[in-house]
C-alpha positions in Angstrom: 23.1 -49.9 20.4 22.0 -49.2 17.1 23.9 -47.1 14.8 22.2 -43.6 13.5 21.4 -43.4 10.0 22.4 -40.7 7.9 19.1 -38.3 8.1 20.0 -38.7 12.1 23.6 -37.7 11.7 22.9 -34.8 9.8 20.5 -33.5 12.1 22.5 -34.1 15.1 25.1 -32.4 13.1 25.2 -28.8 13.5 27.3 -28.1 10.7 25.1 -29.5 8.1 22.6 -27.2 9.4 24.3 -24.1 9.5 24.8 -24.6 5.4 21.2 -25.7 5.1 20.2 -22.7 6.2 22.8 -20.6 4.4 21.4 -22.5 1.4 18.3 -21.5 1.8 18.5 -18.5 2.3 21.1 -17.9 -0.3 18.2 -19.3 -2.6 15.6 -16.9 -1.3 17.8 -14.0 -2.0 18.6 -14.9 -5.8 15.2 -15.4 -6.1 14.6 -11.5 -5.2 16.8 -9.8 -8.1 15.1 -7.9 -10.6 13.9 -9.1 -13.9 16.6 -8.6 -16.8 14.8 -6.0 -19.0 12.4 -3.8 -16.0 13.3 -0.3 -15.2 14.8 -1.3 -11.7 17.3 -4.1 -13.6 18.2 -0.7 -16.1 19.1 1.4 -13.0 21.1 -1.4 -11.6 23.2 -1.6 -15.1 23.2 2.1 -14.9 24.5 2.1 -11.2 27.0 -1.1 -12.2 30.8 -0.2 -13.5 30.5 -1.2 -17.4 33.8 -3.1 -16.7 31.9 -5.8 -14.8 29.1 -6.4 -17.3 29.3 -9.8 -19.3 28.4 -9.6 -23.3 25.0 -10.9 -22.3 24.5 -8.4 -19.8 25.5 -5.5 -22.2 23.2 -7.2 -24.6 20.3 -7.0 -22.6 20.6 -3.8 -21.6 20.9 -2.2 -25.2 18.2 -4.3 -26.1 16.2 -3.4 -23.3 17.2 -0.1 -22.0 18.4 1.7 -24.6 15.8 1.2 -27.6 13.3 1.2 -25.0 14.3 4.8 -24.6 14.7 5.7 -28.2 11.0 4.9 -28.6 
């Protein structure tokens, strides 16, 4: 008998798949957040405990946010 090659192990494997699909759609989610300067990403700053905001994020939104309400 023959032994399997690694693209058959992984397949039989139904670990692998499990984080193959985690991966995915772990990937399809990120891909869904809002863009870093739109109105919805402002609310979700606003919503967001300033604690938890890095220096880019606080950044952003007084780039952003704020003078885009100033004007």
């Amino acid at each position: 008998m023959q032994p399997l090659s690694l693209l058959e192990r992984l397949i039989i494997d139904k670990s692998y798949q499990r984080w193959i699909v985690f991966g995915v759609v772990l990937a399809f989610l990120g891909g869904c957040s809002a863009e870093v300067g739109s109105d919805k990403w402002c609310e979700q700053m606003n919503n967001q405990p300033k604690g938890e905001w890095s220096s880019n994020d606080a950044a952003s939104y007084a780039k952003s946010c704020l003078f885009k309400a100033i004007q």
